[in-house]
C-alpha positions as CSV (number, residue, x, y, z in Angstrom):
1,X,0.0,0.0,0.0
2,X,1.5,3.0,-0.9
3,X,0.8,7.2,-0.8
4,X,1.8,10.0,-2.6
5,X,2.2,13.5,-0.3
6,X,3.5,16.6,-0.3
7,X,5.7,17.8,2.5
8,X,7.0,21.5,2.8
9,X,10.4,22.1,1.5
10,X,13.6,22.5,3.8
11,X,17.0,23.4,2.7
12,X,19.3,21.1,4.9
13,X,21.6,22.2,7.0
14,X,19.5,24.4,9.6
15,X,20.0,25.0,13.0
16,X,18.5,21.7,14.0
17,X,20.4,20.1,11.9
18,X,23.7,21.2,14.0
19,X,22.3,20.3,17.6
20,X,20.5,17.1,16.9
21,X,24.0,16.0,15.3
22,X,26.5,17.8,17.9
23,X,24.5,15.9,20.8
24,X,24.8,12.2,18.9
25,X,28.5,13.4,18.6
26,X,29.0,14.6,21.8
27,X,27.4,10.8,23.1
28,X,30.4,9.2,20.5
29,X,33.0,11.0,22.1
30,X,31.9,9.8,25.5
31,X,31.3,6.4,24.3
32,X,35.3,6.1,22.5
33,X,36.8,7.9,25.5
34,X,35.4,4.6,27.6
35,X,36.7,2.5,25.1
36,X,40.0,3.5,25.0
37,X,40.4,4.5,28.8
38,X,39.8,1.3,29.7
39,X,42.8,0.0,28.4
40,X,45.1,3.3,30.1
41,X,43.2,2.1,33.4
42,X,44.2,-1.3,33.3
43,X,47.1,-1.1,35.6
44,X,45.2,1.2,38.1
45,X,42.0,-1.5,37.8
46,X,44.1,-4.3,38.3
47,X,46.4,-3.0,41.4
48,X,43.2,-1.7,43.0
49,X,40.9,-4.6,42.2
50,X,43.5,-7.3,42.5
51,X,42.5,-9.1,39.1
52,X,44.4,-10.7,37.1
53,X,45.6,-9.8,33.6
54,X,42.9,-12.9,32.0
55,X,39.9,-11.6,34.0
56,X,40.9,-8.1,32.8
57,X,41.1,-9.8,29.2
58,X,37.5,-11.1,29.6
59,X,36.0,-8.6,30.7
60,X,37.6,-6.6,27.6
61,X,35.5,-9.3,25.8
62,X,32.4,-9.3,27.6
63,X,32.1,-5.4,26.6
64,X,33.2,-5.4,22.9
65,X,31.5,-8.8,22.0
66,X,28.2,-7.3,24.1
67,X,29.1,-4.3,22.0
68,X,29.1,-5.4,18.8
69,X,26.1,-7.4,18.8
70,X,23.7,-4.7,20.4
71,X,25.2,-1.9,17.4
72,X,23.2,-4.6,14.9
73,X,19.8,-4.0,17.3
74,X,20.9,-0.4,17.8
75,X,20.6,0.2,14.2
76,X,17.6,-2.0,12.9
77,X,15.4,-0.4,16.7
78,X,16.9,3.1,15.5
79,X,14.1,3.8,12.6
80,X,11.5,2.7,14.1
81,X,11.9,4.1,17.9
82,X,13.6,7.1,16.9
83,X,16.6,8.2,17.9
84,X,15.8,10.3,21.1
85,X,14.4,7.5,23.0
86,X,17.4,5.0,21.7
87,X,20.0,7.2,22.6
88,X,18.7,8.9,26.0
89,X,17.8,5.8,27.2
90,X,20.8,3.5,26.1
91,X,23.3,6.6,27.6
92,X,21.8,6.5,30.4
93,X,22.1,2.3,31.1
94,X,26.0,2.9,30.2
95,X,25.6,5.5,33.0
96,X,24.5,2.9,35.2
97,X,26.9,0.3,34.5
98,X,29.9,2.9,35.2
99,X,28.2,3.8,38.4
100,X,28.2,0.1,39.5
101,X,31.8,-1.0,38.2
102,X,33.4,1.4,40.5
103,X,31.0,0.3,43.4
104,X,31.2,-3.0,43.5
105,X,34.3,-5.9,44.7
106,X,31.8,-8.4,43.1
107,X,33.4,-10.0,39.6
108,X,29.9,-10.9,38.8
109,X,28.6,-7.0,39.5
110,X,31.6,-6.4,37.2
111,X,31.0,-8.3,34.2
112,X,27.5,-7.5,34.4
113,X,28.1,-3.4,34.6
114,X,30.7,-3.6,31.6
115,X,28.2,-5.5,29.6
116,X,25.7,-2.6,30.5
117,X,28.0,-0.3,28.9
118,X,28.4,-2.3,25.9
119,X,24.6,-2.3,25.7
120,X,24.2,1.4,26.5
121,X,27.3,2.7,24.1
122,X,26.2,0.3,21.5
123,X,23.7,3.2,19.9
124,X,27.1,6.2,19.9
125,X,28.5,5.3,16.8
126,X,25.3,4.1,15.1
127,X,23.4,7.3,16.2
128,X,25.9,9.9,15.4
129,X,26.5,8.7,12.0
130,X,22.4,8.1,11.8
131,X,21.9,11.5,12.9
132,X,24.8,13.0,9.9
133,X,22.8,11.1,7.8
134,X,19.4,12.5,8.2
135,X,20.2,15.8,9.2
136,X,22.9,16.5,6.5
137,X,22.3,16.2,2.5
138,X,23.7,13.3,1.2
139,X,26.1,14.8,-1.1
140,X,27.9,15.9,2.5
141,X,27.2,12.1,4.2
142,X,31.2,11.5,3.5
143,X,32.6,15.1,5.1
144,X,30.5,14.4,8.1
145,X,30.7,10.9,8.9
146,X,34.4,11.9,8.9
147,X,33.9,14.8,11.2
148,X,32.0,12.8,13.6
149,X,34.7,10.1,13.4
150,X,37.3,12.6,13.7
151,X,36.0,14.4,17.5
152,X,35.1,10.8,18.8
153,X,38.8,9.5,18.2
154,X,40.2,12.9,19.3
155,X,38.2,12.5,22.0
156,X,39.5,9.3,23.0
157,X,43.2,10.3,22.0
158,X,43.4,13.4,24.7
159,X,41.2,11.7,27.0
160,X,43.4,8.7,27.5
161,X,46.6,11.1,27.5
162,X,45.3,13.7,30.5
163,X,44.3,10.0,32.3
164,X,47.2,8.1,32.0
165,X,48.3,6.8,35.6
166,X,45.4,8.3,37.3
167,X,42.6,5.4,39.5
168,X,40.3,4.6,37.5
169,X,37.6,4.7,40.2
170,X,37.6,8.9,40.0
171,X,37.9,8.6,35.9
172,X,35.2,6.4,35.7
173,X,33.1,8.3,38.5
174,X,33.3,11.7,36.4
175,X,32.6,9.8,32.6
176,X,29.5,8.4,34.6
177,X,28.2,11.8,35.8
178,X,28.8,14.0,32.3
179,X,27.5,10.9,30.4
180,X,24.5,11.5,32.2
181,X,24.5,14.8,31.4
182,X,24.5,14.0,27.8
183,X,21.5,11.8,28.4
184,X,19.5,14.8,29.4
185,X,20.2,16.6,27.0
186,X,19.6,13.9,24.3
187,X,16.5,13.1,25.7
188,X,15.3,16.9,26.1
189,X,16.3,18.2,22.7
190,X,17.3,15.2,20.0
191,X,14.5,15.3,17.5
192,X,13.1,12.1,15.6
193,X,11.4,13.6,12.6
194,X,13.7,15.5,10.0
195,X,12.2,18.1,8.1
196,X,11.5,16.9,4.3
197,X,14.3,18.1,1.9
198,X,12.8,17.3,-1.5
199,X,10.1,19.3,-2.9
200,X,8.9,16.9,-5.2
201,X,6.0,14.1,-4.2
202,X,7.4,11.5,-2.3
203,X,6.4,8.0,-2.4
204,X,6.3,6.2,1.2
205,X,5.8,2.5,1.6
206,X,4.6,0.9,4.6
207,X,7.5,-0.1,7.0
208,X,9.1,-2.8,6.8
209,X,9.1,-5.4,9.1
210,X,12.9,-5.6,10.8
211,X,13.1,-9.5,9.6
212,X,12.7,-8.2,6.1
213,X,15.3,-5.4,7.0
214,X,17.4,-8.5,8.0
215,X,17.0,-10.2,4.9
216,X,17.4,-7.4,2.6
217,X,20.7,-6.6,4.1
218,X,22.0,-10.1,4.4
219,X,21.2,-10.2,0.8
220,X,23.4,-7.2,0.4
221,X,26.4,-8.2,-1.1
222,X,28.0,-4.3,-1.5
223,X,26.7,-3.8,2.5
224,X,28.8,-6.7,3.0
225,X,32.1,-5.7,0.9
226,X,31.9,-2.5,3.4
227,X,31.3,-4.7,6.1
228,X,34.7,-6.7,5.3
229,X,36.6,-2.9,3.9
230,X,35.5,-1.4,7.8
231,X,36.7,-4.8,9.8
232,X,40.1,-5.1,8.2
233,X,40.8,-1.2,8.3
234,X,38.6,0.0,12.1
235,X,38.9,-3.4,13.1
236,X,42.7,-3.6,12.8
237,X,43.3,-0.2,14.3
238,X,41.1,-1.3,17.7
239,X,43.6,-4.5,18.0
240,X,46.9,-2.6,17.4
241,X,45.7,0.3,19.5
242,X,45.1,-2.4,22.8
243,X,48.4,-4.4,22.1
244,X,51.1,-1.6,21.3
245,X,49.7,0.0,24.6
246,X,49.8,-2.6,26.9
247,X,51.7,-5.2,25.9
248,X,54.7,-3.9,23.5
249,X,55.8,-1.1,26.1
250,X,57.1,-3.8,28.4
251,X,59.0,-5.3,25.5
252,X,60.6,-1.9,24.4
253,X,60.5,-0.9,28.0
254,X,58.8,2.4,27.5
255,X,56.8,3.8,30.6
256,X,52.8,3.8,30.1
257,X,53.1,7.8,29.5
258,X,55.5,7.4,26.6
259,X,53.4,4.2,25.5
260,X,50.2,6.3,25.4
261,X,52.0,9.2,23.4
262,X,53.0,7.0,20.4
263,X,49.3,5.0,20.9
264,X,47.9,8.4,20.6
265,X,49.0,9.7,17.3
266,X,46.8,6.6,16.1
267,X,43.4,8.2,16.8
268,X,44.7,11.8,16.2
269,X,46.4,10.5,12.6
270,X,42.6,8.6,12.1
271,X,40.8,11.8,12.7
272,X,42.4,13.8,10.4
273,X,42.1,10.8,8.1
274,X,38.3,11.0,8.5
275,X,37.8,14.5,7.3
276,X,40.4,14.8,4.4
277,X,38.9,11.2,3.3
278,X,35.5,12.3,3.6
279,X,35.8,15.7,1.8
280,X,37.6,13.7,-1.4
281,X,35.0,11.3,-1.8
282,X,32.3,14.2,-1.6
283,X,34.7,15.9,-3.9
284,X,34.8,13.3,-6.9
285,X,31.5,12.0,-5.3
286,X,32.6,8.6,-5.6
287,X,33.2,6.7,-2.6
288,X,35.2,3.2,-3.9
289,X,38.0,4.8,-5.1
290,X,39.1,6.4,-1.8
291,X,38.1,3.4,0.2
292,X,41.0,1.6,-2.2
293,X,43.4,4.1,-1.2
294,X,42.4,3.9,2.1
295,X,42.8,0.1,2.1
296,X,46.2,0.1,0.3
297,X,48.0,2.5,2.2
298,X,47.1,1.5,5.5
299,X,48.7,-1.8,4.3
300,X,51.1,-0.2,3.4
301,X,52.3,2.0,6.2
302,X,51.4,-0.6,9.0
303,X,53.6,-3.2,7.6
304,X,56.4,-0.5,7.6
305,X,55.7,0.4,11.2
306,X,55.8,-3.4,12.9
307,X,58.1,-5.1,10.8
308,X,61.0,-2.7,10.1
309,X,64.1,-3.0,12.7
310,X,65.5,-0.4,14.0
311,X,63.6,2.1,13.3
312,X,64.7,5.6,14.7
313,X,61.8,6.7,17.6
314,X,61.0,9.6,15.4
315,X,59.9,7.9,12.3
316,X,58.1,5.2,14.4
317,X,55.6,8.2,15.6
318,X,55.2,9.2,12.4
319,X,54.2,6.1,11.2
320,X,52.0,5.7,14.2
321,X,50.6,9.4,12.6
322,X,50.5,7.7,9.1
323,X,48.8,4.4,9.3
324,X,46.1,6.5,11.8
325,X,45.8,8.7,8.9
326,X,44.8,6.0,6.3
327,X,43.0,3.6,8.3
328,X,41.1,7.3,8.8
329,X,39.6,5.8,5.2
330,X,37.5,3.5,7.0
331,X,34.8,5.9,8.1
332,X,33.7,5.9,4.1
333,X,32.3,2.5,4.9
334,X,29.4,3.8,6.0
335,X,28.3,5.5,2.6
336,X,29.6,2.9,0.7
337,X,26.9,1.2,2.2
338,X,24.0,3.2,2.6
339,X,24.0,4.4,-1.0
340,X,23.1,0.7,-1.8
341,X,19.8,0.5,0.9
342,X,16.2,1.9,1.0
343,X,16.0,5.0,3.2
344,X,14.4,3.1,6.2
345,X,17.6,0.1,5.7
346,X,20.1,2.8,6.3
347,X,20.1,2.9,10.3
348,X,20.5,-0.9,10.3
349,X,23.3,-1.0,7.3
350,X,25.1,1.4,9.8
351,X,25.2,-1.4,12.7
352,X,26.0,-4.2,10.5
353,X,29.2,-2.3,9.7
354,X,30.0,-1.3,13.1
355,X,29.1,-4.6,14.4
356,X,31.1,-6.7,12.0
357,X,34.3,-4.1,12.9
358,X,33.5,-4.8,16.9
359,X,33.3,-8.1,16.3
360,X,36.7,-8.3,13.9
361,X,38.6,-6.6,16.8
362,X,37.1,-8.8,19.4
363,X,38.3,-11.9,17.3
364,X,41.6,-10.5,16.3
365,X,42.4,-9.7,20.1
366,X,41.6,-13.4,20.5
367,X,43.4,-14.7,18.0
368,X,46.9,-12.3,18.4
369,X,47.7,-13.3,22.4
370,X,48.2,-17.1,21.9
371,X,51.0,-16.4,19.5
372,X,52.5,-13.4,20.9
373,X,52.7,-15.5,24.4
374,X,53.4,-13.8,27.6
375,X,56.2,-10.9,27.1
376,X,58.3,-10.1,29.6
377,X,59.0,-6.7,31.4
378,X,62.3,-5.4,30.9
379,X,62.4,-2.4,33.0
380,X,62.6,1.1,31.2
381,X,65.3,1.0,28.3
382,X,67.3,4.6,27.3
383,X,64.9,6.3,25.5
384,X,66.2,9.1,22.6
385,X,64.0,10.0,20.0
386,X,66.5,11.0,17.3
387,X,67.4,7.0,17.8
388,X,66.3,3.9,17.9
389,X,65.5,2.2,21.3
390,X,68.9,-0.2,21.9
391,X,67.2,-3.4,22.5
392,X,69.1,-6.7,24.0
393,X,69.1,-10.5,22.5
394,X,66.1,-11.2,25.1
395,X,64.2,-7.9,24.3
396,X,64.5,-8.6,20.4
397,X,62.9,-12.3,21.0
398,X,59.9,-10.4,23.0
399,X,59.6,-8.4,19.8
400,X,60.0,-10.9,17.6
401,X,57.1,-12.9,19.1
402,X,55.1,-9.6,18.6
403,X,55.8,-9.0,15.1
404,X,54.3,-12.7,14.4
405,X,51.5,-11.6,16.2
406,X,50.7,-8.8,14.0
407,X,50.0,-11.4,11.4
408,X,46.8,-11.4,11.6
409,X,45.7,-7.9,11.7
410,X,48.0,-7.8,8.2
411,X,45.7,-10.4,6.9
412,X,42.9,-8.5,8.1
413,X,44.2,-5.5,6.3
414,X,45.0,-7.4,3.2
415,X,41.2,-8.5,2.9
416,X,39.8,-5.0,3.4
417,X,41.9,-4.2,0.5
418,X,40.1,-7.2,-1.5
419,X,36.9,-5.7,-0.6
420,X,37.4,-2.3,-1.2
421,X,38.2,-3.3,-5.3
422,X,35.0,-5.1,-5.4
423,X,32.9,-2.1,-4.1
424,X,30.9,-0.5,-6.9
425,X,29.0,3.5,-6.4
426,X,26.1,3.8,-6.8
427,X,24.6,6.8,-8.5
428,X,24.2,10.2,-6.7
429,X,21.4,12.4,-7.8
């Protein structure tokens, strides 16, 4: 059954346009600074709590697995709920769950209140790019999925700077009362319906039923090639970010502070990735082509950054700047797939590519720690950075062991290239 209607015109951007988006971006930014602080808290969490490094690992599963499947329900509940209700109420749950993890000795309490922030963060990413969508014309989608990428991961990159070697029980205290904050406001000024853009009748069909949704997107096979593209490019960049941070520092023997510098020009190299990525494809208004380039490079410069020796400390920043800065590319996932889906697909085509990057991290972060083994902690090594770090027979074996590890998330990369050749545009009116 379908109806032909007239809706007043409105020339996108307004002034709605900016706050209904700044508030879904201002919930990503809280949502990536939890994601990454977790991992600059873990020593804090662990000397206060008295876990061990393997429940630390699980419950760095429970929350991105958790994560990962609820952005899939996030994005097929977002059309038809809206997204003030998904968001307020989702932000505030994630509230809840920080409120309870510092509160609580209980390792139960604990996996439960990080799998209530999975569940509440789940909507961020799907939401702010949702709301960019809707709120922005289309030929812009690729500038400001890229903006919105680039605060959240600028977010996390100072955030997990200013925090480094601070409890996590304060941290965690103050991200649970602004988040809260944010939940207000979502909930008091986000706006569901978006003012028609097109002054020509428009044909609405009854909504679809979210099984059909499914089935049209499983169907998909270009929402899937960005599906693979985003999980070896996002997906990658999650696992390096958790390893290099915790695990190669004691190798290299750099302190946590110097460990979170380098893993910060990741994010900060991704975010300016984002936007320059986003404003080419809007530019040539083709979106495969960049996503090759994207996919290539990052290949490219992350194979240069693990596996060449001696490298002085200087160039191993940049690099750290550089691969950030391609892997930026992946945010273009997100119109390469909603170009290909229905207007009332294009919230759940969002969380099928943000799930299928969760869950590629999450299995990649399985998958790297058996090889890599247990590395040892050396102690703090001379640190120069006109020079390379002077690394002993022992310290090269720890390294060594990591570089195998990496193997993976090079594969990983080398699919996303795959995918990103078989992408095709679709035509933009």
């Amino acid at each position: 059954m379908t109806a032909t209607i007239e809706k007043p015109t409105v020339e996108l951007p307004t002034g709605a346009s900016w706050i209904n988006w700044g508030l879904g971006v201002l919930f990503l930014m809280s949502c990536v600074f939890s994601v990454v602080s977790f991992a600059v808290l873990a020593p804090s969490i662990a000397e206060e709590t008295k876990l061990s490094s393997g429940t630390l690992s699980a419950l760095t599963s429970v929350f991105f697995f958790t994560y990962s499947i609820a952005q899939l329900a996030a994005g097929l509940l977002i059309d038809r709920i809206g997204c003030r209700w998904l968001l307020g109420i989702t932000t505030l749950i994630a509230s809840v769950g920080g409120f309870i993890f510092i509160s609580t000795d209980s390792l139960f309490l604990m996996y439960l209140s990080r799998a209530m922030m999975a569940i509440g963060l789940s909507s961020a990413f799907v939401g702010g790019l949702y709301l960019a969508s809707k709120w922005f014309p289309a030929s812009r989608f690729g500038v400001m999925s890229g903006v919105t990428n680039m605060a959240a991961n600028l977010a996390g990159a100072i955030g997990s700077w200013a925090i480094a070697g601070l409890s996590y029980q304060p941290v965690v205290l103050w991200w649970a009362v602004i988040n809260t904050g944010i939940a207000v406001f979502i909930l008091m000024l986000v706006r569901s319906r978006v003012p028609q853009q097109d002054p020509q009748p428009e044909t609405t069909e009854e909504s679809m039923s979210l099984l059909t949704i499914f089935g049209l997107l499983f169907r998909s096979k270009q929402v899937w090639l960005a599906s693979i593209f985003f999980t070896g490019t996002f997906g990658t960049f999650l696992s390096y970010a958790d390893f290099w941070n915790i695990q190669i520092q004691q190798a290299y023997g750099l302190d946590i502070g110097k460990a979170a510098s380098f893993n910060a020009l990741l994010p900060i190299g991704l975010a300016a990735g984002s936007v320059l990525f986003g404003l080419f494809s809007d530019k040539i208004r083709k979106v495969a082509m960049p996503c090759q380039i994207c996919a290539v490079s990052s290949l490219v410069f992350m194979a240069i950054l693990v596996y060449t020796p001696y490298t002085p400390i200087w160039v191993v920043a940049c690099l750290h700047f550089m691969a950030g800065f391609c892997i930026g590319g992946s945010t273009l996932a997100f119109p390469a797939a909603v170009q290909h889906c229905r207007a009332s697909m294009q919230g759940a085509a969002i969380g099928l590519v943000t799930t299928c990057g969760y869950i590629g991290a999450g299995v990649l972060n399985l998958i790297v720690p058996p090889i890599i083994g247990t590395i040892k902690d050396f102690g703090q090594s001379p640190f120069s950075f006109m020079d390379p770090i002077q690394l002993t027979d022992d310290q090269l074996f720890e390294v060594g062991a990591f570089k195998e590890g990496m193997i993976p998330l090079m594969a990983a990369l080398l699919l996303a290239a795959i995918a990103s050749f078989m992408l095709r545009d679709a035509k933009r009116s």
